[in-house]
N, C-alpha and C positions, 0 to 999 in steps of 0.2 A: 504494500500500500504506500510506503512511504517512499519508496524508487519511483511510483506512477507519478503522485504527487509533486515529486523533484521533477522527475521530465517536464509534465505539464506548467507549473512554476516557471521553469528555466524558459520554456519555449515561451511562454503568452508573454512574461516579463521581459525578457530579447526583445522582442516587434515590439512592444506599448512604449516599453524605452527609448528604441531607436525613432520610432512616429513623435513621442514627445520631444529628443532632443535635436533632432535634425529637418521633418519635415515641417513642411507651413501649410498648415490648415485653418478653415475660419472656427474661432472659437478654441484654439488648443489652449491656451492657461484656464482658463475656464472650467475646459473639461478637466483637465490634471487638475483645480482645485477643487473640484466637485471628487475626485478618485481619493485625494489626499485628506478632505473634508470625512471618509469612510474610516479612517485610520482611527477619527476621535466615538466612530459608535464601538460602544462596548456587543466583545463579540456573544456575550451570552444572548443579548436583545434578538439576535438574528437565530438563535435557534430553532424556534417555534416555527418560524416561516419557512426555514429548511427542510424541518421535519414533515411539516405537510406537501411538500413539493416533491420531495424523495415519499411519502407513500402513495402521493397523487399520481407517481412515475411508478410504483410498484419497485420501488428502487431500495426500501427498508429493507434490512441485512444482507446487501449483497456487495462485491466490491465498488458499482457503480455509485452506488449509495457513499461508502465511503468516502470517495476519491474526487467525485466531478464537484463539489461545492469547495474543494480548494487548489483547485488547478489556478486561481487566478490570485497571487498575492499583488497588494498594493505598495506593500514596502517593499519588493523585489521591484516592481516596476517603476518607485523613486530610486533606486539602488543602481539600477542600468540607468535610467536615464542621465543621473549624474556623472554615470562613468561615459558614456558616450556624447556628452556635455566637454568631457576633459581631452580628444582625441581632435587632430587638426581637423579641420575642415579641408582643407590641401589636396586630403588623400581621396576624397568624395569628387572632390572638381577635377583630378586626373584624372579617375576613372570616367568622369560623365564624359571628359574630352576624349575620351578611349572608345567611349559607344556602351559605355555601363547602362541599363539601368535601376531604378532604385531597389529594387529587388536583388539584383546581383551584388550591387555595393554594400547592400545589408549582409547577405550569405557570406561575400568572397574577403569582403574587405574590412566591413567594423567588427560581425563575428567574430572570426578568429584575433583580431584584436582583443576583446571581451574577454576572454577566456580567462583573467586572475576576476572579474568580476562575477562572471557565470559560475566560477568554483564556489567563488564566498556566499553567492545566492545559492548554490544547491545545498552547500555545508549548513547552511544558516535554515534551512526548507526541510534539510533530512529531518534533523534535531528539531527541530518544531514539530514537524510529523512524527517522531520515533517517540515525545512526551504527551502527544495530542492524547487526551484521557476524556474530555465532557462530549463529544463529537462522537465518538464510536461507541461512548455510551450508551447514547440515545441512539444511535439509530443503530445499532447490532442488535441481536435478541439471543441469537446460539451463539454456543461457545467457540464454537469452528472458526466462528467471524472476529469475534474478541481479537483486539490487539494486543500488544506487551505489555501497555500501562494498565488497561480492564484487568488482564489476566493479573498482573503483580498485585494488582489490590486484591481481585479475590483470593491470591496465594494467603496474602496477609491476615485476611480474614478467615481462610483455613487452619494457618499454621500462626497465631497468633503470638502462642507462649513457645514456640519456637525460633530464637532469633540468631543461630549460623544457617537456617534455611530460606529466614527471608535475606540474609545479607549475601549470600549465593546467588538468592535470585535476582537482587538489585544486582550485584555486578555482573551479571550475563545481561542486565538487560542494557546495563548502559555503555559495554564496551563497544558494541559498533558506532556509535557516535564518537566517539573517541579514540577508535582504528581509524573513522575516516579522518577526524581532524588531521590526524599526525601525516596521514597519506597527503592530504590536499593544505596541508599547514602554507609550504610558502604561496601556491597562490590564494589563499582564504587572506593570508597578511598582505596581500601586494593587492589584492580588490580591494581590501576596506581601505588601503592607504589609497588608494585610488579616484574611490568614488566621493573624500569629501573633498576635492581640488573640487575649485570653480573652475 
């Protein structure tokens, strides 16, 4: 669930970045303050409406359910846009003088540029998803679906006066967040140093 999540993240936040920090549309700060405006609703409010929309969709306990109500982060897509904010303009107007266009200079040219900021949003996205606990709450029902944090809590509440079983089980659950940091450590540090330049 949490590799979907990253993909989907990574990709939508990619394009809404590079739309917000390069192209000119009518209304762009507008809408980016309307997206950024999203950041100040607390995300419990939005539950309710989820939940009906995922059983309206017959999408309660399945991974669809899970995974498509956060394929779209807002702070990944301030996150690129800053970094693709900090990247010459230079390299856009070569290409277009090449026969680019906007599409290929997104793929071929600011992408792979991106890449220490695309690390720190997926590192930053796993870890969000790998602690996500009120969200798979509500909409899982069987155990089969339960995530790592559902299941760690009901371990707890199984094995309560047992405490080298739950402290096993917290650390299986929180080293792959922590195998990827060290994997993706320098570009997680070279995107954050990245994306606060103006």
């Amino acid at each position: 669930m949490a590799a979907g999540v990253v993909a989907g993240q990574v990709l939508t936040s990619a394009m809404a970045g590079y739309a917000f920090a390069r192209l000119r549309f009518p209304g762009r700060e507008r809408v980016l303050l309307g997206y950024l405006a999203v950041l100040a609703v607390p995300g419990i409010v939005l539950l309710v409406p989820r939940f009906l929309i995922m059983g309206a969709l017959g999408w309660v306990d399945t991974y669809q359910g899970l995974i498509s109500t956060e394929l779209v982060s807002v702070g990944g897509i301030f996150l690129l846009r800053q970094f693709f904010r900090t990247l010459p303009p230079d390299l856009e107007d070569a290409a277009r003088l090449e026969g680019a266009g906007e599409w290929t200079i997104f793929w071929r040219i600011m992408l792979p540029l991106a890449r220490p900021a695309l690390a720190a949003l997926a590192v930053l996205g796993f870890v969000d998803q790998w602690k996500s606990l009120l969200w798979p709450l509500i909409v899982t029902r069987s155990t089969e679906m339960r995530v790592l944090e559902v299941g760690l809590a009901t371990f707890h509440g199984l094995y309560a006066g047992n405490g080298p079983y739950q402290m096993a089980a917290a650390l299986v659950a929180v080293l792959p967040p922590v195998v990827l940091y060290f994997v993706a450590q320098k570009y997680f540090i070279r995107g954050i140093q990245l994306t606060g330049v103006e």
